[in-house]
KEBA-181890 format. One record per residue (C-alpha): chain; x, y, z. Coordinates in pm, whole numbers. Layout:
# residues N
<ch->A X->X Y->Y Z->Z>
...
This chain:
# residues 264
<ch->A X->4285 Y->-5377 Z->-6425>
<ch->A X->4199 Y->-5612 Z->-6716>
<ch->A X->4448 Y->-5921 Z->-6832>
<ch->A X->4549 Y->-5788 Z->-7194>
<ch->A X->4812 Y->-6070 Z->-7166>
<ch->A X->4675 Y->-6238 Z->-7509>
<ch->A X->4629 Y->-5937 Z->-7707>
<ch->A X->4938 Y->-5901 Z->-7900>
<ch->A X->5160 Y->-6105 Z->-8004>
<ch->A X->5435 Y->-5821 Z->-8028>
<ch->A X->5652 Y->-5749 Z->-7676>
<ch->A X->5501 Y->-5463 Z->-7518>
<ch->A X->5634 Y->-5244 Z->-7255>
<ch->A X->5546 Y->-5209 Z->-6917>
<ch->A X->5699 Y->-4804 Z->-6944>
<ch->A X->5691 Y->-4551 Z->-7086>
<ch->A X->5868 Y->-4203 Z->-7125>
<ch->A X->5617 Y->-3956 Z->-7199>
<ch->A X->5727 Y->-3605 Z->-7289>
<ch->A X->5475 Y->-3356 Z->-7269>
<ch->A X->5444 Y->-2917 Z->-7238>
<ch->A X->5113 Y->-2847 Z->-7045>
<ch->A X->5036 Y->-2600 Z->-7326>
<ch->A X->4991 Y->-2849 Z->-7627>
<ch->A X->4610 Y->-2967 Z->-7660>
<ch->A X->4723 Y->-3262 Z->-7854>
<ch->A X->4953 Y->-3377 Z->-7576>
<ch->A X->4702 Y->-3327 Z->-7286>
<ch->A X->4487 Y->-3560 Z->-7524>
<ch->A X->4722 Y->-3842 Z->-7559>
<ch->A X->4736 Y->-3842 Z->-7210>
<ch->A X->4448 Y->-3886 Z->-7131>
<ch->A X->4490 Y->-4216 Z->-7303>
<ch->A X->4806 Y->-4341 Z->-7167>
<ch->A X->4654 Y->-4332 Z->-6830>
<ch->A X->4374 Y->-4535 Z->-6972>
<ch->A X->4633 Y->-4788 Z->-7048>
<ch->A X->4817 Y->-4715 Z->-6740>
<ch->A X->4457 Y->-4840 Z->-6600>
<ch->A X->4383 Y->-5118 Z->-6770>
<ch->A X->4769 Y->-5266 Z->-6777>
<ch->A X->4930 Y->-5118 Z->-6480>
<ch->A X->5242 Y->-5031 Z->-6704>
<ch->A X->5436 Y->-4692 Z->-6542>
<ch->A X->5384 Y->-4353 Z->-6729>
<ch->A X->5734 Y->-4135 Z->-6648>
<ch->A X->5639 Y->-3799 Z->-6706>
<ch->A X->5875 Y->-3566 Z->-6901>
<ch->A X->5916 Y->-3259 Z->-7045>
<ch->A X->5940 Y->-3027 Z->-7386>
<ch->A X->5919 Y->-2680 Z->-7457>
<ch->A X->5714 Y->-2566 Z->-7762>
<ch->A X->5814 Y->-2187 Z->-7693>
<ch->A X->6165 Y->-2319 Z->-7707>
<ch->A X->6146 Y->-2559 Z->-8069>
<ch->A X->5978 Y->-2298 Z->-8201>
<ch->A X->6171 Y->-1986 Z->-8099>
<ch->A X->6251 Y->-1707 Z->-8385>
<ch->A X->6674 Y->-1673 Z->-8393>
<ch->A X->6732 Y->-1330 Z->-8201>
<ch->A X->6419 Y->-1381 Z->-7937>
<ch->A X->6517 Y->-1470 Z->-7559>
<ch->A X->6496 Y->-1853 Z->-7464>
<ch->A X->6226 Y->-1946 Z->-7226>
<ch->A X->6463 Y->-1995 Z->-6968>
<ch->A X->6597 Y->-1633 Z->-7004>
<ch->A X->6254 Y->-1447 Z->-6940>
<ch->A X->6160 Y->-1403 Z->-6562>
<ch->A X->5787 Y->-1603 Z->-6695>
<ch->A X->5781 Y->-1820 Z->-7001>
<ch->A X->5430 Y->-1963 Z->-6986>
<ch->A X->5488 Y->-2331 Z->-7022>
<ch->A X->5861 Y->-2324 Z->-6920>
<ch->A X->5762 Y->-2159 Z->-6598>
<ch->A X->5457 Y->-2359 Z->-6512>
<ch->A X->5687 Y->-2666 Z->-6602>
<ch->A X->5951 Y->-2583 Z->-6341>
<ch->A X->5667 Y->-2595 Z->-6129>
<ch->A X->5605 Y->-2954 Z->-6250>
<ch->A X->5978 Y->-3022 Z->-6207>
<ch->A X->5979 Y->-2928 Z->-5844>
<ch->A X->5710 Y->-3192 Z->-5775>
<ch->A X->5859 Y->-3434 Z->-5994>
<ch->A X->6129 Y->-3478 Z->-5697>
<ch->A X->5856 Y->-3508 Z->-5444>
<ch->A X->5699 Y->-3780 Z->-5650>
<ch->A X->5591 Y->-3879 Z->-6023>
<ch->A X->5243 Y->-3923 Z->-5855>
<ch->A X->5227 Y->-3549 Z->-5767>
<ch->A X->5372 Y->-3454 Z->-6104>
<ch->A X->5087 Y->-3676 Z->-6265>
<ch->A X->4784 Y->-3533 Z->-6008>
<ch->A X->4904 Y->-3157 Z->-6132>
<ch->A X->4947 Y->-3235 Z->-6544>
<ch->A X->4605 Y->-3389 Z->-6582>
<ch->A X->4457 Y->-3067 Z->-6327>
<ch->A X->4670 Y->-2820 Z->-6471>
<ch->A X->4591 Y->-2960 Z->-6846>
<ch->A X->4236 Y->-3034 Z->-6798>
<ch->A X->4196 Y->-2671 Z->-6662>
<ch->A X->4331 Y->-2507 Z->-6986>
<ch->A X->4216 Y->-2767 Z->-7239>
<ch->A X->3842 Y->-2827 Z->-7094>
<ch->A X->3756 Y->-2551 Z->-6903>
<ch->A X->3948 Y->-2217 Z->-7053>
<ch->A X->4143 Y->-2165 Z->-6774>
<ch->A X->4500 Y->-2015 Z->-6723>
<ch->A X->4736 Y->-2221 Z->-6530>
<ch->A X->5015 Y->-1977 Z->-6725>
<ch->A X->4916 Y->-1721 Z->-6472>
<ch->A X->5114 Y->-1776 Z->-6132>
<ch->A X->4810 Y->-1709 Z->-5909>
<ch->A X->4557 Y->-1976 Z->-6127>
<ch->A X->4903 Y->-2187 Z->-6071>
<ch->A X->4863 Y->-2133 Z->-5699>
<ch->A X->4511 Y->-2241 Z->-5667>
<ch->A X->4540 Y->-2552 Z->-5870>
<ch->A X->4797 Y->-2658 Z->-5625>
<ch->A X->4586 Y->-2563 Z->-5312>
<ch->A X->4321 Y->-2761 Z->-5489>
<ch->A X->4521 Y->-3108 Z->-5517>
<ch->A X->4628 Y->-3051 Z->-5173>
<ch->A X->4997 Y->-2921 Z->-5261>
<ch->A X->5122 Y->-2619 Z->-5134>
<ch->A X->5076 Y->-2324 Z->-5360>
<ch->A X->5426 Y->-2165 Z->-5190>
<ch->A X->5582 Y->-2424 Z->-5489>
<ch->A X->5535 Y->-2148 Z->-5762>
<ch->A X->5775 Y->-1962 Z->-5583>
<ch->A X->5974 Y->-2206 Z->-5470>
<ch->A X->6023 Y->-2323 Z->-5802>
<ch->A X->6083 Y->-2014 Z->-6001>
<ch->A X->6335 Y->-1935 Z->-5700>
<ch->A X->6549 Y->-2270 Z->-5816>
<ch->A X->6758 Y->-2246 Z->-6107>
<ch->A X->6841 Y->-2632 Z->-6110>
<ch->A X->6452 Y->-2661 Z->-6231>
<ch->A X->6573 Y->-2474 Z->-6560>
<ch->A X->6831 Y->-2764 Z->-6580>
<ch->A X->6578 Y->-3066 Z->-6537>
<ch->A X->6311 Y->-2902 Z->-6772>
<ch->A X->6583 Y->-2833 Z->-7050>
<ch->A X->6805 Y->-3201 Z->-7040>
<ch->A X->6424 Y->-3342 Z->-7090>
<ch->A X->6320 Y->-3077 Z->-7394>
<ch->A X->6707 Y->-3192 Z->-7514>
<ch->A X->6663 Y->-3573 Z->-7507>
<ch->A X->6354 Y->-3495 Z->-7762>
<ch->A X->6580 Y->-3281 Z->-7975>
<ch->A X->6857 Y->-3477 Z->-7954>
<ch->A X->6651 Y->-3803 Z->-8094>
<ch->A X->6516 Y->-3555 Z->-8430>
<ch->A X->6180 Y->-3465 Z->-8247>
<ch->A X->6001 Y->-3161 Z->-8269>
<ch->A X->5666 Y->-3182 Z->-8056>
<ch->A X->5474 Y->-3368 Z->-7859>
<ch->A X->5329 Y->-3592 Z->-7727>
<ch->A X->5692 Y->-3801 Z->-7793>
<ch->A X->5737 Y->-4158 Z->-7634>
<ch->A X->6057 Y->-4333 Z->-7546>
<ch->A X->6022 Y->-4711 Z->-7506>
<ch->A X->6356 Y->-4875 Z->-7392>
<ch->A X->6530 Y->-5200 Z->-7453>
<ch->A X->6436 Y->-5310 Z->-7079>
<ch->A X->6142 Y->-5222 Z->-7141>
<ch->A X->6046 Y->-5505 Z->-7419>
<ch->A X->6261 Y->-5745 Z->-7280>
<ch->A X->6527 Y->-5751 Z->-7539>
<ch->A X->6834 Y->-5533 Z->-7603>
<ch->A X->6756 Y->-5592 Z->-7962>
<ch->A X->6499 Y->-5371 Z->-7941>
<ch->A X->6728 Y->-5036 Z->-7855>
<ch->A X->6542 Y->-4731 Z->-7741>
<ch->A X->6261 Y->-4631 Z->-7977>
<ch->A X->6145 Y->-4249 Z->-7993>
<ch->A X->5765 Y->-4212 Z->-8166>
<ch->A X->5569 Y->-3904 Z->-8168>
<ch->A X->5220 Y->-3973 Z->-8134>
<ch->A X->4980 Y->-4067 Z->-8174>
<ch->A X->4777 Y->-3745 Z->-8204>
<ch->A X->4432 Y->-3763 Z->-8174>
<ch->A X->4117 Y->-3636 Z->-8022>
<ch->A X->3874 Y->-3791 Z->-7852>
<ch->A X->4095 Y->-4043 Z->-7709>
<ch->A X->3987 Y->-4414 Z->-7602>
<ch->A X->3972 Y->-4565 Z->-7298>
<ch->A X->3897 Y->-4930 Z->-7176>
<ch->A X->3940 Y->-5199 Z->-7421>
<ch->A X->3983 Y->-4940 Z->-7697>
<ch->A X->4274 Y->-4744 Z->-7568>
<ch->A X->4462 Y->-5049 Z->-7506>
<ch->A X->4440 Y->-5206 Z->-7865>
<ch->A X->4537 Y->-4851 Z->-7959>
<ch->A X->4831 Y->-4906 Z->-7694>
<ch->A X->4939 Y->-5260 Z->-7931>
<ch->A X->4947 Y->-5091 Z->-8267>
<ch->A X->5190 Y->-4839 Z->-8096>
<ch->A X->5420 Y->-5027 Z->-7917>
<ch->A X->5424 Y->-5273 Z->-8224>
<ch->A X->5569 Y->-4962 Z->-8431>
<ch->A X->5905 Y->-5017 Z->-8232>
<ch->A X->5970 Y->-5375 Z->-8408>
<ch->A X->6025 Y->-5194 Z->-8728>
<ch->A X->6280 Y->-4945 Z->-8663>
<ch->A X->6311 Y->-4894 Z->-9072>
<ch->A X->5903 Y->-4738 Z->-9034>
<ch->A X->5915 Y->-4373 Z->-9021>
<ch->A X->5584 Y->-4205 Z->-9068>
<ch->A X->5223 Y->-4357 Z->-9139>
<ch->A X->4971 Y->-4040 Z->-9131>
<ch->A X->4555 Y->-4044 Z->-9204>
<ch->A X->4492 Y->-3675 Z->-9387>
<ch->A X->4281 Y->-3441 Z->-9200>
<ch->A X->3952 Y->-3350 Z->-9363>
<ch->A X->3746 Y->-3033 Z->-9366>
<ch->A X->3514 Y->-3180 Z->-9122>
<ch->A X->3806 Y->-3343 Z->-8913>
<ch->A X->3929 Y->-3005 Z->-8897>
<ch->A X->3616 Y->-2837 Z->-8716>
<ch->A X->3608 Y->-3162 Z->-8456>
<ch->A X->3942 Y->-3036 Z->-8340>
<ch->A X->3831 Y->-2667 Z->-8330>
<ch->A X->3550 Y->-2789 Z->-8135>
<ch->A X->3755 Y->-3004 Z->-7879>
<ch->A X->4031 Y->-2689 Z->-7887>
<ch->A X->3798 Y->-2425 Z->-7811>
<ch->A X->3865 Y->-2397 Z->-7432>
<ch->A X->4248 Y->-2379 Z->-7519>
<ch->A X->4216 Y->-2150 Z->-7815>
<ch->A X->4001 Y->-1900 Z->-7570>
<ch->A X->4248 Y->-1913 Z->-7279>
<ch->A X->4596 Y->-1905 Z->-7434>
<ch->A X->4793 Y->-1569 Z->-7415>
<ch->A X->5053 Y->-1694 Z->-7665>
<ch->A X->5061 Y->-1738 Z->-8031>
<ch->A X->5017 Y->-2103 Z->-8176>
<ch->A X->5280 Y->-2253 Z->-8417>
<ch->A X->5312 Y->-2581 Z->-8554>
<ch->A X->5656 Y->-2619 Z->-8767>
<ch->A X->5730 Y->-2289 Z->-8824>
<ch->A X->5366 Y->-2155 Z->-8909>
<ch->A X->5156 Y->-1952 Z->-8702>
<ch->A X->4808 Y->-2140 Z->-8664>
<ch->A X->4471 Y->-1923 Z->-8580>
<ch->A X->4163 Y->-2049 Z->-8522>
<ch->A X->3900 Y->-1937 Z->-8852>
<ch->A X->3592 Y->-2029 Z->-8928>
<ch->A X->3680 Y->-2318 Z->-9138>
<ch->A X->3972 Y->-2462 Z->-8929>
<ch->A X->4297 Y->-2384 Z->-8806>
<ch->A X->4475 Y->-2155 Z->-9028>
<ch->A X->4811 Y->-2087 Z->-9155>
<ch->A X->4827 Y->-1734 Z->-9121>
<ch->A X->5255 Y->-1625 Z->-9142>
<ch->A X->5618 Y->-1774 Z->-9085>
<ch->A X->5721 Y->-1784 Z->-8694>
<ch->A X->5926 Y->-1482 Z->-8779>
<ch->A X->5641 Y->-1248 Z->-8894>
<ch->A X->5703 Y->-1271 Z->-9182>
<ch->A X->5436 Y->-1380 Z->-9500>
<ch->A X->5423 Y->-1746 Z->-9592>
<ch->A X->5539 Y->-1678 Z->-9933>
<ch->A X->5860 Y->-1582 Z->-9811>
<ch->A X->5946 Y->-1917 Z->-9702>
């Protein structure tokens, strides 16, 4: 652990809230980050939870927690049930269960690649059952996905910094979403990216500051996505628009609903 004492001049927190479903690639990225930070400034990561099957279900289709398997839902009651045991477990089977769908093109979706990334931290792999057999894991997974909701987000990765947190009730709770990125820093690096976050929170009247994505930014991301894009059994939307992977990028290819995009 490094001092960072000097580095800002802004409060910063020493925790965070971070809301995450094991199936986004931009989320497993940004975590990768905050544990960087987590490194370098001992601050505590609380893991949470949000369902992009659920913001982005089509009006008439089942909820995730209606279907016997939802893919992230289910795999996040599994993260729910450790959760209780300890955030450390919970934080040992994200960055497995992540890094085995986002690096290698695996499917921790599938209950039996579930059970052996549990036997491989050391967990037992009886908790897919376990969990899927408890209802009150529906509950936990679902008040976090609200808290999101309830705040105007939409995705993730979403942080929640609290008043305690900067030292100030003046400061309220502050929800961000972000940042997204690729490649994410570590050392030094991540936590001056850590600063410019956490110093978003001063202004609560600052809304949105976003850097375009070129052509070529466009392929880096296919290129990081790849493993994901290979192994997912679902399709991909981002607000309400079915993304493919093409040649050239992701792609907009229809409305959530099926239907074309010029029937918006």
């Amino acid at each position: 652990m490094t001092d960072h004492a000097t580095d800002s001049a802004t409060p910063a927190p020493t925790s965070v809230d971070f809301h995450f479903d094991v199936l986004c690639p931009y989320a497993y990225q940004t975590s990768k980050w905050i544990r960087s930070v987590r490194d370098e400034l001992g601050i505590t990561v609380n893991w949470k939870f949000f369902s992009l099957e659920e913001i982005n279900r089509v009006e008439g289709k089942k909820h995730p927690w209606e279907r016997e398997w939802s893919y992230g839902w289910s795999i996040m009651r599994i993260g729910a049930l450790l959760r209780r045991r300890s955030n450390d477990d919970l934080d040992r089977w994200y960055e497995r269960t992540g890094r085995a769908l986002h690096e290698e093109g695996h499917r921790p979706h599938d209950p039996e690649v579930a059970r052996l990334l549990l036997e491989e931290l050391g967990l037992d792999p009886g908790l897919v059952d376990e969990a899927l057999a408890d209802a009150s894991t529906h509950d936990e997974v679902r008040a976090d996905h609200d808290r999101v909701v309830a705040s105007g987000g939409y995705g993730v990765p979403t942080m929640f910094f609290t008043d305690s947190a900067f030292g100030g009730p003046e400061f309220g709770e502050r929800c961000l979403f972000g940042p997204v990125l690729i490649n994410p820093p570590s050392g030094d690096a991540a936590v001056r990216l850590w600063h410019a976050v956490t110093a978003w929170c001063e202004f609560p009247d600052l809304f949105e500051l976003q850097q375009p994505k070129t052509t070529a930014d466009e392929m880096r991301i296919v290129n990081t996505f790849t493993p994901y894009l290979e192994a997912r059994d679902w399709v991909s939307i981002n607000r309400g628009k079915v993304i493919s992977l093409t040649d050239d990028g992701f792609t907009a290819e229809r409305n959530a609903d099926g239907s074309p995009l010029s029937e918006e």
